[in-house]
C-alpha positions in Angstrom: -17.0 -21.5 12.3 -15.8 -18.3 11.2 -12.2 -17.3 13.0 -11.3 -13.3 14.7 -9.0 -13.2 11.3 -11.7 -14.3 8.8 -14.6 -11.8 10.6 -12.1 -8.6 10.5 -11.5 -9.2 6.9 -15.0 -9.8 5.6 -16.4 -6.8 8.1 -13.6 -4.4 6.8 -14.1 -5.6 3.0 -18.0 -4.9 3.3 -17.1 -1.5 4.6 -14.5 -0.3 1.7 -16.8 -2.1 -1.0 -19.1 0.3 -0.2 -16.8 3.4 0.1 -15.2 2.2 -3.5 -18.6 0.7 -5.3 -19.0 4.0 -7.3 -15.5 6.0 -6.6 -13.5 2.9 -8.2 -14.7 4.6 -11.3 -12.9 7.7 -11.2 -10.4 6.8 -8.4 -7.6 7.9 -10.2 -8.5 10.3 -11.8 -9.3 12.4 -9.0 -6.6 11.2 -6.2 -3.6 11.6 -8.4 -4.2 15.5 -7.1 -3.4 14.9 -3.2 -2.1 10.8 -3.6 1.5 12.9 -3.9 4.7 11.1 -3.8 3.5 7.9 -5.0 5.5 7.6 -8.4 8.4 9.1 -6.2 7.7 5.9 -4.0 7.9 3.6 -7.7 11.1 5.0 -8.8 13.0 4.5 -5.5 12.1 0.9 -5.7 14.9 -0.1 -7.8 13.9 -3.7 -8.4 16.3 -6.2 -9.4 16.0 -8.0 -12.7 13.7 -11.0 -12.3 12.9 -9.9 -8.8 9.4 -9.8 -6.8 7.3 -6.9 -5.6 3.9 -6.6 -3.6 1.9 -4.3 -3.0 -0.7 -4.0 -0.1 -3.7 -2.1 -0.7 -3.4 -2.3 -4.7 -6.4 -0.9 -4.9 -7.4 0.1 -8.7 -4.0 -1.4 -9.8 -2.4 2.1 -10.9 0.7 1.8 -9.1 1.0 -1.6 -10.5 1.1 -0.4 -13.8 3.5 2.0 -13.3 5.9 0.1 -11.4 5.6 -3.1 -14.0 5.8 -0.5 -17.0 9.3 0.8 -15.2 10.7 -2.5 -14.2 10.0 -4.8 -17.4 12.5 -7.7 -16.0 10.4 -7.9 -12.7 7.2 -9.9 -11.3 4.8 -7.8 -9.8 1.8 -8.9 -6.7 -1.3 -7.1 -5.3 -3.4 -7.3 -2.4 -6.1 -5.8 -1.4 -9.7 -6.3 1.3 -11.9 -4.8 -1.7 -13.3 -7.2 -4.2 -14.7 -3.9 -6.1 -11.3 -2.6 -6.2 -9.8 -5.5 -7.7 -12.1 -5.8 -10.0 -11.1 -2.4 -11.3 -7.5 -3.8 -11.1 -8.2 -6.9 -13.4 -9.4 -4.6 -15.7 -6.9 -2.0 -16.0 -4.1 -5.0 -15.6 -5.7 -6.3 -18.7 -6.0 -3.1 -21.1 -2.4 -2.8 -20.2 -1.5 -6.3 -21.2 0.3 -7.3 -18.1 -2.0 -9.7 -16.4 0.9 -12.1 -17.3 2.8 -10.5 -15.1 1.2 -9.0 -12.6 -1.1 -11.0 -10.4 -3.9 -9.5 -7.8 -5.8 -10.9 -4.9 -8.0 -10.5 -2.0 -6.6 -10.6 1.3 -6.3 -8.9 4.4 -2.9 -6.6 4.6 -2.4 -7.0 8.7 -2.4 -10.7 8.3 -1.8 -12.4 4.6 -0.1 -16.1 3.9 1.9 -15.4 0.1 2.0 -19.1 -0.4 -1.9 -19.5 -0.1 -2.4 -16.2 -2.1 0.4 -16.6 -5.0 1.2 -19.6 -5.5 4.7 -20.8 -5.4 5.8 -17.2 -4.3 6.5 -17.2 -0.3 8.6 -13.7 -0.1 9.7 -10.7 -1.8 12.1 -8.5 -2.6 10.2 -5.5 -2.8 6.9 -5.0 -1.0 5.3 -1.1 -1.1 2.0 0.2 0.4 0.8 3.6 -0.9 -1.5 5.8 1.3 -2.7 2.6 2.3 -2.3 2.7 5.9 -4.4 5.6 6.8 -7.4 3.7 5.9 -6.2 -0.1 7.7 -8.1 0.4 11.0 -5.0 -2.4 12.6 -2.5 -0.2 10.4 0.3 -1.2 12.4 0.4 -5.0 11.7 0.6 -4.5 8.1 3.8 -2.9 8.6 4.6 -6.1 11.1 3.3 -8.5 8.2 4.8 -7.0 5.5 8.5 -6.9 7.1 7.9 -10.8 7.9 7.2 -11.3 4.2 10.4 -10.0 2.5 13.3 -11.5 1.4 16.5 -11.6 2.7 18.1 -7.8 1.4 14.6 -7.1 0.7 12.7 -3.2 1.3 9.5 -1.9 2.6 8.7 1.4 0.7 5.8 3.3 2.8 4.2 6.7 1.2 1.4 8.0 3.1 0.0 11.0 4.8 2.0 12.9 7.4 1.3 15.3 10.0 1.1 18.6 7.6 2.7 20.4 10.4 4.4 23.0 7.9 1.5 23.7 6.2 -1.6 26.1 7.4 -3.5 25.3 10.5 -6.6 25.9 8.5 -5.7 23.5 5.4 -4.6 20.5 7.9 -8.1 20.7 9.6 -9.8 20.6 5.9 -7.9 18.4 5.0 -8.1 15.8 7.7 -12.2 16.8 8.2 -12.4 15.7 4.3 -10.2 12.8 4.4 -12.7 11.0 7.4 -15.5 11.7 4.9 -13.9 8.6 3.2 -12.4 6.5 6.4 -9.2 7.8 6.1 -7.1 8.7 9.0 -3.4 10.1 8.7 -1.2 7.9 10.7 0.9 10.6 13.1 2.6 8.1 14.9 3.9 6.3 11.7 7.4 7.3 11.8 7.6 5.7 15.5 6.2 2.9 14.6 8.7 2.3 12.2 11.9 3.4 13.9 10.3 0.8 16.5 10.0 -1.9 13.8 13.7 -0.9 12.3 14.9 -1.3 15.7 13.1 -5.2 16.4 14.2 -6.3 12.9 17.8 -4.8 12.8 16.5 -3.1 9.3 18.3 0.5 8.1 14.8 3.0 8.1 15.5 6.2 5.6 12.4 8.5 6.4 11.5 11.8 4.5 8.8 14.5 4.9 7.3 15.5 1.7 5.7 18.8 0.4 5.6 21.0 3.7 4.6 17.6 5.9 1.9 17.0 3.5 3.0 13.3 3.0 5.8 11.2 4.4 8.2 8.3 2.9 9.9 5.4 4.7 12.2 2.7 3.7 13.0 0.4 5.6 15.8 -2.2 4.2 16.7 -5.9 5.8 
C-alpha cells in the first residue's frame, strides 16, 4: 500500500525525469549563464575539516564537485527526486575521482530520513540547496526538513531566484514566462519563509539580493 509520502515522490520524480531525460546532457553547460551565485553559495560554506555537507536537489552533481574540490578535508552528500539526474551525477562524481567521497541518492527533499539514505550519517554540518526550490512544488518543507537535519552549530545556505524587482519589467516577465517552460517557479515569498523559520528555530538568517534582484542568498545558522 503505497503512503501520501511515497505517491508525491514517485509522481514528482516521473515529472523531472522527463523535464531532465535529454537536458541532463548539457545541463551545465547551458545554466551556468542564469544559475548565478551558486559558486558564491560554495565559498561561503566554510566547512570544517572532516565535517559533513548535503545538498538537496544535487542534480548533475556540479556543485558537488566544486564544493568537494574546495573543501578536500570534508564529506560531501546528495539528494535528489530524479534518477536521470543522478545518473548524470554518478558519472561526473566518477571522472572526478571523488565517488569516495561524495555519495548521492534518491529521495524526496520536503521529507528525507539521512540514516535510511547514508548510512551511519544522521546530521550535518552544512546542508545547501541551489535554485532548487523554485522547482519543489512543497518548497517550503524542504527548508523545514533541511533545518531538522543539521547539526548542532550547523548552516543552511539557500541560493535561488528572487523577485528581479530592480531589473526591467520586460526581462522579469521573459524571464519568469521561460523559466515555467521548464517547471520552475521563483519563490517571492522565500525570504518570509525564512525569517519565519529563523524565528521558530532561534537560528541567525543573513539574507542578500544578488545582481539587481536577479537571485537571492540566505543563511541561516543554528
Amino acid at each position: 500500500m503505497s503512503t501520501p509520502a511515497a505517491e508525491r515522490l514517485g509522481g514528482h520524480a516521473e515529472l523531472m525525469d522527463g523535464v531532465y531525460r535529454w537536458q541532463r546532457h548539457i545541463y551545465d553547460l547551458t545554466r551556468k549563464y542564469y544559475l548565478l551565485g551558486r559558486d558564491r553559495l560554495v565559498a561561503g560554506l566554510d566547512v570544517p575539516a572532516g565535517g559533513t555537507v548535503l545538498e538537496l536537489g544535487c542534480g548533475t552533481g556540479r556543485n558537488l564537485v566544486v564544493a568537494a574540490r574546495r573543501y578536500p578535508n570534508a564529506r560531501f552528500f546528495g539528494l535528489d527526486i530524479s534518477n536521470e539526474m543522478l545518473e548524470t551525477a554518478r558519472a561526473a562524481l566518477a571522472r572526478d575521482a571523488l565517488s569516495g567521497r561524495v555519495t548521492v541518492a534518491r529521495g524526496d527533499a520536503t521529507d528525507f530520513d539521512p540514516s535510511i539514505l547514508f548510512g551511519e550519517v544522521k546530521s550535518f554540518d552544512r546542508i545547501f540547496i541551489s535554485y532548487s526550490l523554485s522547482m519543489i512544488p512543497e518548497w517550503e518543507k524542504a527548508v523545514t526538513a533541511a533545518l531538522a537535519a543539521l547539526s548542532p552549530g550547523g548552516s543552511l545556505h539557500v541560493v535561488d531566484f528572487g523577485g528581479q524587482e530592480r531589473l526591467p519589467a520586460w526581462f522579469r516577465a521573459a524571464l519568469r514566462g521561460w523559466l515555467r517552460r521548464f517547471h520552475v517557479s521563483p519563490r517571492d515569498s522565500l525570504r518570509e519563509v525564512l525569517e519565519s523559520e529563523s524565528s521558530r528555530t532561534g537560528a541567525n538568517l543573513s539574507f542578500q539580493t544578488l545582481y539587481r534582484g536577479y537571485a537571492i542568498l540566505g543563511i541561516l545558522k543554528r
